[in-house]
Biopython code that builds the backbone (N, CA, C, O; Angstrom):
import numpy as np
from Bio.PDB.StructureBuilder import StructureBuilder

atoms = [
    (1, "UNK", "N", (7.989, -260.216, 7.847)),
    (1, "UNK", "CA", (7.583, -258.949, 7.274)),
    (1, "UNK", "C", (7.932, -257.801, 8.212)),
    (1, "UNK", "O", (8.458, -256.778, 7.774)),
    (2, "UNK", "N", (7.609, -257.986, 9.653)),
    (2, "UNK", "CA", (7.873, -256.714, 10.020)),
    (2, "UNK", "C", (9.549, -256.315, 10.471)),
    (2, "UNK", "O", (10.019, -255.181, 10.559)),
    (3, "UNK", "N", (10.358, -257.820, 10.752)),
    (3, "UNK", "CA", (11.871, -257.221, 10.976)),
    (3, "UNK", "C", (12.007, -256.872, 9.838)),
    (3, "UNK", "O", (12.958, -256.090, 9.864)),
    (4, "UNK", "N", (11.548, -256.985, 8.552)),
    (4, "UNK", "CA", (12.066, -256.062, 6.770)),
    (4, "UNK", "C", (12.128, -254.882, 7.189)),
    (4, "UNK", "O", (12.994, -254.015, 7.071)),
    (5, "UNK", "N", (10.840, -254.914, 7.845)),
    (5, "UNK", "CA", (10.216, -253.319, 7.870)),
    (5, "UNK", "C", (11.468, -252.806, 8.869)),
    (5, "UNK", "O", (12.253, -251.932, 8.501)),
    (6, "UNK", "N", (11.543, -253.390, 10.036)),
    (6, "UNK", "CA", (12.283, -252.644, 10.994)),
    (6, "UNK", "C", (14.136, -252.489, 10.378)),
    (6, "UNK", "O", (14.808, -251.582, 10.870)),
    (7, "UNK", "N", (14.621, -253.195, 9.589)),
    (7, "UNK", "CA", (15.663, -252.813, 8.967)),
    (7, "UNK", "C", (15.564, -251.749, 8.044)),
    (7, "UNK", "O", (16.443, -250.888, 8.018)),
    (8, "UNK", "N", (14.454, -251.705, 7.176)),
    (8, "UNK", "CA", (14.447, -250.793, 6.128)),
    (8, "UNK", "C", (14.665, -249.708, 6.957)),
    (8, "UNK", "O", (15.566, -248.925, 6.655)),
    (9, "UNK", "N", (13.851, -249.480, 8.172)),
    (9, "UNK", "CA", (13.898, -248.223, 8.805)),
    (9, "UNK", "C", (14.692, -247.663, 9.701)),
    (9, "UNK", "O", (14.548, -246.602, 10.308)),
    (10, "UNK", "N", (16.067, -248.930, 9.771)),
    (10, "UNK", "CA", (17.373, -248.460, 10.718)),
    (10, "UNK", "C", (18.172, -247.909, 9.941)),
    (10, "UNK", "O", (18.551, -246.840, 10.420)),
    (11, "UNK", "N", (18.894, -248.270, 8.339)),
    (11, "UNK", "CA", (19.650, -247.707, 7.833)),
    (11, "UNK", "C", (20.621, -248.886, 7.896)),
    (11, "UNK", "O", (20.328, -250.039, 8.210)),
    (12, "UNK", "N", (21.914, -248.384, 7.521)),
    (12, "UNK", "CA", (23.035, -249.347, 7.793)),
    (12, "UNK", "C", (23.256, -250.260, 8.455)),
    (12, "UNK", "O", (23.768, -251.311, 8.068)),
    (13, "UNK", "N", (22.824, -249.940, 9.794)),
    (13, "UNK", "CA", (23.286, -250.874, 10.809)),
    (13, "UNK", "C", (23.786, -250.006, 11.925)),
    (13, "UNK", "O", (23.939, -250.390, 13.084)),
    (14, "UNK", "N", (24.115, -248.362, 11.303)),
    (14, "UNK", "CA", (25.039, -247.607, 11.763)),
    (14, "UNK", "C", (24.420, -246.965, 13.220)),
    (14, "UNK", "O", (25.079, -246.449, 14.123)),
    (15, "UNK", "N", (22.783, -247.183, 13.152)),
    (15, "UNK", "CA", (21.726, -245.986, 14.005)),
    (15, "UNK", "C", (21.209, -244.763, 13.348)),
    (15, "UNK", "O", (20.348, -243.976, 13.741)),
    (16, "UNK", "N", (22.151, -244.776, 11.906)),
    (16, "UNK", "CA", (21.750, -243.363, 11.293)),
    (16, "UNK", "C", (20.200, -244.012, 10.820)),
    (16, "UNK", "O", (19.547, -244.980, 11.210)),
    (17, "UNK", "N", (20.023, -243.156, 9.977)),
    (17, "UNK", "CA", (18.297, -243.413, 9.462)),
    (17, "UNK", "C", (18.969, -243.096, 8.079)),
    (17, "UNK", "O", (19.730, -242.158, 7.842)),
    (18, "UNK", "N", (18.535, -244.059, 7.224)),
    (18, "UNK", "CA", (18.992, -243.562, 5.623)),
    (18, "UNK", "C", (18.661, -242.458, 5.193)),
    (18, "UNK", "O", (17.488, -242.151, 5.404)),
    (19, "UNK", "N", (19.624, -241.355, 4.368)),
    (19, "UNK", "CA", (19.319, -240.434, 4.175)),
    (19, "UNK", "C", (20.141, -238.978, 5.246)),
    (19, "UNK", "O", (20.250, -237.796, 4.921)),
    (20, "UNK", "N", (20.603, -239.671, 6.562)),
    (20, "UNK", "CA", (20.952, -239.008, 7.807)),
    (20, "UNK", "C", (22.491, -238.829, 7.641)),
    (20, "UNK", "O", (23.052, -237.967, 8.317)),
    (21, "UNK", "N", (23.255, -239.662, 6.706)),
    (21, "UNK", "CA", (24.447, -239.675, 7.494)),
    (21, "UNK", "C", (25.383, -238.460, 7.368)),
    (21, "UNK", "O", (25.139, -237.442, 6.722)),
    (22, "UNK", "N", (26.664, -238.760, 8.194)),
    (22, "UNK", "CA", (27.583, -237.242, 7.974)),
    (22, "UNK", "C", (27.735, -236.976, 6.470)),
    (22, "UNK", "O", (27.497, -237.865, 5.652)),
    (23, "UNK", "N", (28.161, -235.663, 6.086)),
    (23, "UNK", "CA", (28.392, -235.616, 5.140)),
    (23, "UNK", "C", (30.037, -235.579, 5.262)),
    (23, "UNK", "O", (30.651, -235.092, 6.212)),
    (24, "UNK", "N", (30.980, -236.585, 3.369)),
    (24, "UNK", "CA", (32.193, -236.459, 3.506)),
    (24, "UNK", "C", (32.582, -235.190, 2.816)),
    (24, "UNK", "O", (32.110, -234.430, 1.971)),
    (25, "UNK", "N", (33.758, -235.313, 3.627)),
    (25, "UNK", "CA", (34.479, -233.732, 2.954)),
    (25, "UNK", "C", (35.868, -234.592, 2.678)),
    (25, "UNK", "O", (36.209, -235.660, 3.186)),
    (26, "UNK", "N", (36.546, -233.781, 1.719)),
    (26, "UNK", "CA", (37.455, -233.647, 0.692)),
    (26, "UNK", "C", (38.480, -232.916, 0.803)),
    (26, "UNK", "O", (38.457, -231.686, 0.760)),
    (27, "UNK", "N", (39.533, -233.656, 0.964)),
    (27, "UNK", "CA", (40.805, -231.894, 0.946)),
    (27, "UNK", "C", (40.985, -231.701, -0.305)),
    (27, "UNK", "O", (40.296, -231.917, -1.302)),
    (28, "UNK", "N", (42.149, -231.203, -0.101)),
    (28, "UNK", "CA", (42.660, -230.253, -1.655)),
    (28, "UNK", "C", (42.880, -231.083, -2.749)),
    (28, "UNK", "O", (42.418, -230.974, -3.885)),
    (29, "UNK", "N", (43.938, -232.266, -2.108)),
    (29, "UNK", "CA", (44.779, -233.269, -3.062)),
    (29, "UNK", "C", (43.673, -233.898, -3.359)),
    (29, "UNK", "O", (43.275, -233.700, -4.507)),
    (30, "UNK", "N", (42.821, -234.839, -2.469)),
    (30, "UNK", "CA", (41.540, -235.875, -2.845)),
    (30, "UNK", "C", (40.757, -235.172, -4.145)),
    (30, "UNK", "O", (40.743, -235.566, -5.311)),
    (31, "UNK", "N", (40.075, -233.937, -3.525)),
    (31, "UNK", "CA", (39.377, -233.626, -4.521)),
    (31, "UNK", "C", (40.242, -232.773, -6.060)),
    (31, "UNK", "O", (39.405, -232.128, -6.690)),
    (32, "UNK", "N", (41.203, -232.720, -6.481)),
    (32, "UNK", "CA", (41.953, -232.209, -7.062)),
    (32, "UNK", "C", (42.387, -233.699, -8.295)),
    (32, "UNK", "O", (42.775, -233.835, -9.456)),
    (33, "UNK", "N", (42.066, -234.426, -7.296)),
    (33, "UNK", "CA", (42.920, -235.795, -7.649)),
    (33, "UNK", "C", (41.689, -236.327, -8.939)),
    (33, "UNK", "O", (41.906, -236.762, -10.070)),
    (34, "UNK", "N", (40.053, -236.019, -8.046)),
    (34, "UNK", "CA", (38.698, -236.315, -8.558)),
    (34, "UNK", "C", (38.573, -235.561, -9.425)),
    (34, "UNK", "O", (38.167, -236.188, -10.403)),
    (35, "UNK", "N", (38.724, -234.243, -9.708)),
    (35, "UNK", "CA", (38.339, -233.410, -10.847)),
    (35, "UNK", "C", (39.501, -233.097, -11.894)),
    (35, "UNK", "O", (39.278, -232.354, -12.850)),
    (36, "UNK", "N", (40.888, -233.752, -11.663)),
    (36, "UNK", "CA", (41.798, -234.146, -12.800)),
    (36, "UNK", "C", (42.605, -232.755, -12.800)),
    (36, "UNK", "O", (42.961, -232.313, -13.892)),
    (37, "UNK", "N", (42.834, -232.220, -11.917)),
    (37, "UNK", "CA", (43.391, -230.754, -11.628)),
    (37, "UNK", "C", (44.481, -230.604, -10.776)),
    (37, "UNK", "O", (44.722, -231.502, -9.969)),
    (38, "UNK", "N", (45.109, -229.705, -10.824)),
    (38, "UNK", "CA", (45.704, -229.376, -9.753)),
    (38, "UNK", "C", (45.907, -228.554, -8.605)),
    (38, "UNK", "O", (45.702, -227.340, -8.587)),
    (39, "UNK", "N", (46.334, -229.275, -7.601)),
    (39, "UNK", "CA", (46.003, -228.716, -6.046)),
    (39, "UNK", "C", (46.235, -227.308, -6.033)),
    (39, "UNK", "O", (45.724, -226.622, -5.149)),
    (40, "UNK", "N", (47.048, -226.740, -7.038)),
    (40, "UNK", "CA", (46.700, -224.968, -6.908)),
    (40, "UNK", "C", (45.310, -224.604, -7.215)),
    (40, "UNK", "O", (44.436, -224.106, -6.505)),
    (41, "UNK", "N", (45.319, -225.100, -8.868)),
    (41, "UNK", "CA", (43.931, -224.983, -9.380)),
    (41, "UNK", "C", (42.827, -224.950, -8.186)),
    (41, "UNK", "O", (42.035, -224.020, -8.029)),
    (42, "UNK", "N", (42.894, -226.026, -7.431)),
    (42, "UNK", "CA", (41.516, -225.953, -6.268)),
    (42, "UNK", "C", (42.241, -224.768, -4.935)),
    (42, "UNK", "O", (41.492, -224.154, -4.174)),
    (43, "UNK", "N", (42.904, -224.712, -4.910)),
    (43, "UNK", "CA", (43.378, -223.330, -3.894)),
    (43, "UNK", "C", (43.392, -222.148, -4.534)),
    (43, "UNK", "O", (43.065, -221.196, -3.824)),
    (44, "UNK", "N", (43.787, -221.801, -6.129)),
    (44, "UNK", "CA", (42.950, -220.878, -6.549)),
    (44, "UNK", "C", (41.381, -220.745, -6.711)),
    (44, "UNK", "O", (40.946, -219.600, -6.832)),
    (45, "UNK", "N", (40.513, -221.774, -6.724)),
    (45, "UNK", "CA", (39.027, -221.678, -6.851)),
    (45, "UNK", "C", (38.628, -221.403, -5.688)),
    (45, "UNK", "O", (37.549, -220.822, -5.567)),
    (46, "UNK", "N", (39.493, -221.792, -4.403)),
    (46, "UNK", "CA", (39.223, -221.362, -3.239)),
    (46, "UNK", "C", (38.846, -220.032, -2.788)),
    (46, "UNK", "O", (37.728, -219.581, -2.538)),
    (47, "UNK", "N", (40.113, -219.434, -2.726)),
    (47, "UNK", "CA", (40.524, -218.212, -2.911)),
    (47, "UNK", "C", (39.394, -217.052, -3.781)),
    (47, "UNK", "O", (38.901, -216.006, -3.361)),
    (48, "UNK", "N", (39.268, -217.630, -4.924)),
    (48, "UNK", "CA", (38.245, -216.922, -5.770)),
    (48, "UNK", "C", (36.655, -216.955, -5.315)),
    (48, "UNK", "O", (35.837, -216.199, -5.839)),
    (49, "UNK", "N", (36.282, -217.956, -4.235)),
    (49, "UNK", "CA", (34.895, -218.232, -3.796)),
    (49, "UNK", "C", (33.900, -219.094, -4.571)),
    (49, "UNK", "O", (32.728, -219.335, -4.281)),
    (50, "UNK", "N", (34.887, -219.659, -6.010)),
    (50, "UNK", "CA", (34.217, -220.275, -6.488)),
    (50, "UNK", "C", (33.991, -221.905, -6.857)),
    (50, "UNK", "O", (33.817, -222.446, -7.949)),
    (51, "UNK", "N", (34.079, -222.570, -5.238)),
    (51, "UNK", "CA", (34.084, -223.282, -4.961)),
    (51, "UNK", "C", (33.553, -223.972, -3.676)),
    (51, "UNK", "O", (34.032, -223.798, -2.555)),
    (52, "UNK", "N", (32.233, -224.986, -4.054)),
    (52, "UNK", "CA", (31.939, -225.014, -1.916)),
    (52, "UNK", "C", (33.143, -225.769, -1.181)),
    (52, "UNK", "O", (33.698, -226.812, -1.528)),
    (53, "UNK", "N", (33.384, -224.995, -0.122)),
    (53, "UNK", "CA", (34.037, -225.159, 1.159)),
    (53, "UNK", "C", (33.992, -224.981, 2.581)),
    (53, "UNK", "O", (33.179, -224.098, 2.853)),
    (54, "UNK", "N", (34.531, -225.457, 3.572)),
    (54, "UNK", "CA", (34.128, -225.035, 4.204)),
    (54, "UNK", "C", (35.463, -225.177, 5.226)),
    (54, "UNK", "O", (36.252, -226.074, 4.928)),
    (55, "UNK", "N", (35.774, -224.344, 6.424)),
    (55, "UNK", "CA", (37.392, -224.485, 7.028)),
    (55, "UNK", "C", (36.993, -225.514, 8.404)),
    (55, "UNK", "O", (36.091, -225.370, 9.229)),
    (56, "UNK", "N", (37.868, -226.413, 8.306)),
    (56, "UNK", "CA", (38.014, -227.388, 9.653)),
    (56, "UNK", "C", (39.154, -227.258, 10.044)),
    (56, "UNK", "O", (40.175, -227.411, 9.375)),
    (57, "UNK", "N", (39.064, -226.954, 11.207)),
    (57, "UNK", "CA", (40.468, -226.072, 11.795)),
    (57, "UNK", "C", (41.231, -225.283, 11.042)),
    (57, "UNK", "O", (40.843, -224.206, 10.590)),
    (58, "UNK", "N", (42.420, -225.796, 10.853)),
    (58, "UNK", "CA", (43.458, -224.611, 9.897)),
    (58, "UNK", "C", (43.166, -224.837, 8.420)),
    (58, "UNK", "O", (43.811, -224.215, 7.576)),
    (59, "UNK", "N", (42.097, -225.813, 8.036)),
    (59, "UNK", "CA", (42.196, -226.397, 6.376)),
    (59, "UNK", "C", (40.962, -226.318, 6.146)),
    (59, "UNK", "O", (40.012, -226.368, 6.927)),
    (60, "UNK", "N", (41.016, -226.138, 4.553)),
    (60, "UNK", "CA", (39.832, -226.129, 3.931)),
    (60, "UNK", "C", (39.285, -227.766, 3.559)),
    (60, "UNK", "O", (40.054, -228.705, 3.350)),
    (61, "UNK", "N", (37.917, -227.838, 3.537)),
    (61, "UNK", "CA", (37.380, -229.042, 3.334)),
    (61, "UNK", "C", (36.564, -228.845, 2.046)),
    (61, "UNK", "O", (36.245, -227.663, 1.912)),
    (62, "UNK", "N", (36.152, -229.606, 1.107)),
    (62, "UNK", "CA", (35.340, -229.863, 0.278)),
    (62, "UNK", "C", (34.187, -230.734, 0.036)),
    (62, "UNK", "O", (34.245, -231.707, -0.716)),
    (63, "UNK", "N", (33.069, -230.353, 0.723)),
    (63, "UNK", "CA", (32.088, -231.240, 0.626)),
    (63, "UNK", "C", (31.401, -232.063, -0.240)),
    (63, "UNK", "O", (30.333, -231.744, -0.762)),
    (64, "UNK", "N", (32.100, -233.349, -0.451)),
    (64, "UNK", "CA", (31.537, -234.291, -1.643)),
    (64, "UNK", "C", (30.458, -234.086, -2.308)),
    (64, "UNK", "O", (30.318, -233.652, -3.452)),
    (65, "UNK", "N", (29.271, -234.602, -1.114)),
    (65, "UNK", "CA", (28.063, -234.043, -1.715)),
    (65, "UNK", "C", (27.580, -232.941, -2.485)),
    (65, "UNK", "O", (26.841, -232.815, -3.462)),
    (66, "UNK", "N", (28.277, -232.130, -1.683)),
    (66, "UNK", "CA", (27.952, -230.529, -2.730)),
    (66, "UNK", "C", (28.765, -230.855, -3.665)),
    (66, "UNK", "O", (28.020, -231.596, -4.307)),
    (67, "UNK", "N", (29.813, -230.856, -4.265)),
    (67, "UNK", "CA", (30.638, -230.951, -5.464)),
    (67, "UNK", "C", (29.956, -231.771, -6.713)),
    (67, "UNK", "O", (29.896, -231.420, -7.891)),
    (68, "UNK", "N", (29.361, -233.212, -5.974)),
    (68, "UNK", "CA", (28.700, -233.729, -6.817)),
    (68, "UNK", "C", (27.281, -233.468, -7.586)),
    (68, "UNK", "O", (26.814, -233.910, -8.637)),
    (69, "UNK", "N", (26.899, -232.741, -6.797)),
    (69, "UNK", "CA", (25.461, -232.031, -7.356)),
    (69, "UNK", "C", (26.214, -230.992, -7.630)),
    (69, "UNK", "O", (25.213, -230.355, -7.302)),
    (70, "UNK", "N", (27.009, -230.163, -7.914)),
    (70, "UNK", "CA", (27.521, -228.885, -8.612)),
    (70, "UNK", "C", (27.557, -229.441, -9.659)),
    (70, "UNK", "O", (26.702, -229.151, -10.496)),
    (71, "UNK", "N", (28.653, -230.511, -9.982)),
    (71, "UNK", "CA", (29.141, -231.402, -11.267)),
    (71, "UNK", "C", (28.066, -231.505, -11.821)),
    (71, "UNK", "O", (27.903, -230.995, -12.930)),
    (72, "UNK", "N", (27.193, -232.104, -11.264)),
    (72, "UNK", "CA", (26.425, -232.574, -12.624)),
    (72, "UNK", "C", (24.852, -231.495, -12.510)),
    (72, "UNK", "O", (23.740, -231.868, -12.881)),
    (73, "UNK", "N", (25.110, -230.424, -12.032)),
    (73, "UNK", "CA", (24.088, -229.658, -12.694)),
    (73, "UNK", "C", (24.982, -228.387, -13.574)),
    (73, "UNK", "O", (24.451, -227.376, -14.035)),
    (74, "UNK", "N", (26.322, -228.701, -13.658)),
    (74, "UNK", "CA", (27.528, -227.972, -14.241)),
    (74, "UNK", "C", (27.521, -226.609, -13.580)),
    (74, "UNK", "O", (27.386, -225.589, -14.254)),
    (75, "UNK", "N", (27.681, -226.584, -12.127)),
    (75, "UNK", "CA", (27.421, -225.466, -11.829)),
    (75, "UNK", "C", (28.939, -225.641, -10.677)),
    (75, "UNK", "O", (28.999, -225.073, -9.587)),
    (76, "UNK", "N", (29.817, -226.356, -11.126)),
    (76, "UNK", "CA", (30.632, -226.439, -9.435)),
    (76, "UNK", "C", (31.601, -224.834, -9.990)),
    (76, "UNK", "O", (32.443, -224.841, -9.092)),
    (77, "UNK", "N", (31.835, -223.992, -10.570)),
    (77, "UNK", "CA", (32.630, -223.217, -10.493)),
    (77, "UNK", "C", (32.217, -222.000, -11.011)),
    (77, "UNK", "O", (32.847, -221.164, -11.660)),
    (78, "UNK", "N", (30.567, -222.031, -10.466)),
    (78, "UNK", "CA", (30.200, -220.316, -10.366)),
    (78, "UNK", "C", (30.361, -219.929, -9.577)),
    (78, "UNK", "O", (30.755, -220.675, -8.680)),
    (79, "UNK", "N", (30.193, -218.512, -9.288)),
    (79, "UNK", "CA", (30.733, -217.864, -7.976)),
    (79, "UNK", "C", (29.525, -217.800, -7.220)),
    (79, "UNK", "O", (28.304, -217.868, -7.363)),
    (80, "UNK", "N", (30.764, -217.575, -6.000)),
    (80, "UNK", "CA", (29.636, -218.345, -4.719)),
    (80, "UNK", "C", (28.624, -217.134, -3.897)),
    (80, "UNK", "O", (29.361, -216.155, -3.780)),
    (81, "UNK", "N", (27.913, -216.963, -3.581)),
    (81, "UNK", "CA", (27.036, -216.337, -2.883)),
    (81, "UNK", "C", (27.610, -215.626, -1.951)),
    (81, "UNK", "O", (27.569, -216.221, -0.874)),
    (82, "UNK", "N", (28.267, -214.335, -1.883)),
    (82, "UNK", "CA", (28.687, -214.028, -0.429)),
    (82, "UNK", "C", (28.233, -214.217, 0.500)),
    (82, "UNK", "O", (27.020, -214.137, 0.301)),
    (83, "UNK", "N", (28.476, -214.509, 1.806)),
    (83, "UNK", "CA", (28.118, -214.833, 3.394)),
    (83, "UNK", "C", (27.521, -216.755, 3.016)),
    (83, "UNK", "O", (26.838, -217.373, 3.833)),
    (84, "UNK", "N", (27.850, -217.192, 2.043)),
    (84, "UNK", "CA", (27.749, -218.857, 2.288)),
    (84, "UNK", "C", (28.986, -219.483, 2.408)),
    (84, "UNK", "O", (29.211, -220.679, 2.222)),
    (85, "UNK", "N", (29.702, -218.697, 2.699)),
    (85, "UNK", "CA", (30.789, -219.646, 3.203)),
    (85, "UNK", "C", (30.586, -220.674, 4.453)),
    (85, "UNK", "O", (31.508, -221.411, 4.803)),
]
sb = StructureBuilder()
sb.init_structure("model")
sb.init_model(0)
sb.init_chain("A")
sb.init_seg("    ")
for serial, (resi, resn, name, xyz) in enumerate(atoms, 1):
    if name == "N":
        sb.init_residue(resn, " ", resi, " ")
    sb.init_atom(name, np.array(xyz, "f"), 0.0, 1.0, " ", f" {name:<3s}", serial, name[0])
structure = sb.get_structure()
């Protein structure tokens, strides 16, 4: 009973704690590839702010997580909040 307990409360295996881990990000093509579009299409939504992103080094990233809770509360291509970039 209690090593259950002590796995439930490590997570993976990884050290993260479930619930902790990185979040993935998405480039242009990946996520372009996921929403059946094309890689302008997501560099124009870029561009327009109406899309979460965020820049890792010279490129824009797309944070899975956020995209997926946009999707399905149908909200991934309202415009974005100025200063949340």
């Amino acid at each position: 009973m209690i090593a259950n307990d002590m796995t439930a409360r490590q997570g993976d295996g990884s050290g993260n704690l479930p619930g902790t881990e990185e979040p993935e990000y998405l480039d242009a093509a990946r996520l372009a590839k996921k929403l059946s579009v094309s890689v302008k299409a997501i560099q124009k939504w870029t561009g327009q702010h109406r899309i979460p992103c965020t820049k890792v080094g010279y490129r824009w990233r797309y944070p899975s997580n956020e995209i997926n809770k946009r999707l399905l509360s149908g909200q991934l291509l309202s415009p974005m909040v100025k200063g949340r970039r």
